[in-house]
C-alpha positions in Angstrom: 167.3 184.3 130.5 166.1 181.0 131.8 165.3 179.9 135.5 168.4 177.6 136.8 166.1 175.8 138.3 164.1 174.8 135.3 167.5 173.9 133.5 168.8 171.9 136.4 165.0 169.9 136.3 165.3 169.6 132.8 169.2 168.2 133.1 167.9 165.3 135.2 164.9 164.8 132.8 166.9 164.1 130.2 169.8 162.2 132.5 166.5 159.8 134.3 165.8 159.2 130.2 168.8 158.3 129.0 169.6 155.8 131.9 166.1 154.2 131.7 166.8 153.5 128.0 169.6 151.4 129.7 167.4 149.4 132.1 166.0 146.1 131.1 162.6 145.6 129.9 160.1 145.4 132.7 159.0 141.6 133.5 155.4 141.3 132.0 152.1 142.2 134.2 150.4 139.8 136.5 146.5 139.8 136.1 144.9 141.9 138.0 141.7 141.3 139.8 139.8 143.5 142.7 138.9 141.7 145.8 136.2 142.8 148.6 136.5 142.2 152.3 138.1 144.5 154.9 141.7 145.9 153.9 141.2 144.9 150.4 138.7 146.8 150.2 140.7 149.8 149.2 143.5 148.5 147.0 143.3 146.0 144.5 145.4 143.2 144.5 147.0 141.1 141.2 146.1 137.4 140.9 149.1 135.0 141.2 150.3 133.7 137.7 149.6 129.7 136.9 150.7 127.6 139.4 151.5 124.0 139.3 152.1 122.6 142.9 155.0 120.1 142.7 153.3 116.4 144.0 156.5 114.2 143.6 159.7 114.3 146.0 162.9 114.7 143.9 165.6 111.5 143.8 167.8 114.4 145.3 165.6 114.4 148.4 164.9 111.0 149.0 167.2 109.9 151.2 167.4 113.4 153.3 165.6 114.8 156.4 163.3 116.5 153.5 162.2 112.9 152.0 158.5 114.1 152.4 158.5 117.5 150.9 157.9 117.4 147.1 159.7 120.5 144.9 160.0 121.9 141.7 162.8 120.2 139.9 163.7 123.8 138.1 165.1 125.4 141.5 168.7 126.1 141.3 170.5 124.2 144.3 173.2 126.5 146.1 174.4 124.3 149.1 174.5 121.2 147.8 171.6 118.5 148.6 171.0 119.3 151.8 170.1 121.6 153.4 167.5 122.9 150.6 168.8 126.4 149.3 167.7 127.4 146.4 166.5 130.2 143.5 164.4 129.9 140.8 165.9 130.4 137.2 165.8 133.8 136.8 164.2 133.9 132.9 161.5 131.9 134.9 161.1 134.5 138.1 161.3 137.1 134.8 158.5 135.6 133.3 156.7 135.1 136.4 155.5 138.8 136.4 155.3 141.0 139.9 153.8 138.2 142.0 155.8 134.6 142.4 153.7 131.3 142.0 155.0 129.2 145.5 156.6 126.4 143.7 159.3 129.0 142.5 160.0 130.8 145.5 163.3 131.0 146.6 163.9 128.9 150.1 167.0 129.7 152.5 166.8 127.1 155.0 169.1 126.4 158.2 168.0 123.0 158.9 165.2 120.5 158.2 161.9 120.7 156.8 159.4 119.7 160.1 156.7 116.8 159.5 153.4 118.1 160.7 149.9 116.6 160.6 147.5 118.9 159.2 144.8 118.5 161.7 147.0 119.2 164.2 147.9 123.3 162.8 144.8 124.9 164.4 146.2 124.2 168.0 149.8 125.8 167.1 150.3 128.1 169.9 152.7 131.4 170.3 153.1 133.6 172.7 153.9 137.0 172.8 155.6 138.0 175.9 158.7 139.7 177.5 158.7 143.9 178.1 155.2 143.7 178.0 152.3 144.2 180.4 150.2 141.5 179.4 151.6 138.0 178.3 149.4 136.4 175.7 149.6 133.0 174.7 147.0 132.0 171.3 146.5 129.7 169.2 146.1 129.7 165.5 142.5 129.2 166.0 141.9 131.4 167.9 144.2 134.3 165.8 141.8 133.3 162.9 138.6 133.8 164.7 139.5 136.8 166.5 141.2 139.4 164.2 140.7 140.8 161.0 142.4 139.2 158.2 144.0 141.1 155.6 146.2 140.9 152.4 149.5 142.3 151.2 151.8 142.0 148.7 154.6 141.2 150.0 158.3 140.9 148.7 160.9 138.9 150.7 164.8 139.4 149.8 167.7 137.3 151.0 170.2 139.3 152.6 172.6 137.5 150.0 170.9 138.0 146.9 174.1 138.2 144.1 176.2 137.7 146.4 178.1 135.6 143.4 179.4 138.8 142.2 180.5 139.7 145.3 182.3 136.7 146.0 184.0 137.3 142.2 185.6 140.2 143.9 186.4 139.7 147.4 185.9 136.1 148.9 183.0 136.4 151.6 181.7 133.9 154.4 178.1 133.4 152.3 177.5 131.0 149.4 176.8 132.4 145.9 173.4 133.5 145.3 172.5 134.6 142.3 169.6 137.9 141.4 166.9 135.7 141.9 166.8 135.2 145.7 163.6 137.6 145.6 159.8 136.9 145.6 157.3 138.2 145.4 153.5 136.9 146.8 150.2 137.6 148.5 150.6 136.6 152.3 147.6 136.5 154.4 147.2 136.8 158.3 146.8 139.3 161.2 148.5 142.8 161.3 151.4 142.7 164.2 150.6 145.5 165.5 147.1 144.0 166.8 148.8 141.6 168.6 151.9 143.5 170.0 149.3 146.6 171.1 146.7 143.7 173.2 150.1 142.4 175.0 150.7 146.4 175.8 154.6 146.6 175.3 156.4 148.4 178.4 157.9 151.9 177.5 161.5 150.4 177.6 160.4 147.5 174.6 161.9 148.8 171.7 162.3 145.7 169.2 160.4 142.7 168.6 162.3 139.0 168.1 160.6 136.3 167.0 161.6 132.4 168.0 160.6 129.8 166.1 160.2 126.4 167.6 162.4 124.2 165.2 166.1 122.8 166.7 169.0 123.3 164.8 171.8 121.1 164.6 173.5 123.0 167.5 170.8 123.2 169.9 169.4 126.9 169.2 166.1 127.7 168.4 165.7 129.6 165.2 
């Protein structure tokens, strides 16, 4: 007599086969390359595929608040001209691989794209403050030479990714996004938690909101 519980394991086998014979094929490998220097040491981490970084602004664009940011004219618009919301084609995010070059990542944005002078990014400042102990206030200079750098794969997801099909059944309050409102990259930078432990959160801190510095049609910071 056989063990139920090798009959149930080898019900499931069969049933994870059969619906992976279903699935699509998986989008091809990204090149893969190990890199030395602190985190990375550990893990190795795939090379981005070909990139071609757009240099001219689109017609579309020319006579918007984003006249001085050039794009890749294969991004799928979703709101219209303005303001820029967009995916990538998803045969091109397919072929991409697991990482997403940046001219073909997708972009949900709430207002204008800022102007900023180059020379002028080492003296950003933020500030971490609020239930903590010890408001800090640093600038990007200073994050750089101060902590440890390290690298991750990261994958971002709008929280309406498809939502098409789900406006094809019930009408919602989003616009249509399609399955390609997902990327993929390598994002560099300092781990939060260095920063949040240095500004010693109070025992009643129990989330973390983070402010950015742009103004929104209506006044609110974003």
């Amino acid at each position: 007599m056989e063990d139920p519980a090798t009959l149930a394991s080898d019900k499931h086998s069969r049933f994870v086969v059969k619906e992976h014979e279903q699935l699509p094929p998986t989008p091809p490998a990204s090149d893969s390359a190990s890199t030395s220097g602190g985190f990375s040491d550990c893990v190795e981490l795939p090379l981005l595929p070909p990139t071609t970084i757009p240099t001219a602004v689109l017609e579309q664009d020319s006579n918007t608040p984003d006249f001085h940011v050039p794009r890749d004219p294969r991004l799928i618009r979703l709101t219209g001209v303005h303001p820029f919301n967009v995916e990538a084609p998803l045969s091109d995010l397919f072929n991409e691989g697991f990482l997403t070059s940046p001219e073909l990542f997708y972009v949900r944005n709430h207002g204008a794209v800022p102007q900023v002078i180059d020379e002028h990014i080492p003296d950003w400042q933020f500030t971490v403050e609020g239930l903590v102990e010890k408001p800090l206030t640093l600038t990007l200079r200073q994050l750089i030479a101060e902590y440890e750098q390290i690298t991750c794969p990261i994958t971002l997801v709008c929280a309406g990714n498809r939502r098409k099909e789900q406006n094809q059944v019930r009408k919602s309050k989003g616009f249509s996004w399609g399955a390609a409102g997902v990327s993929t990259s390598l994002f560099t930078g300092v781990a939060m938690a260095d920063l949040i432990r240095r500004a010693r959160p109070r025992k009643k801190a129990r989330f973390v909101c983070m402010e950015g510095a742009d103004q929104l049609v209506r006044g609110l910071p974003f």
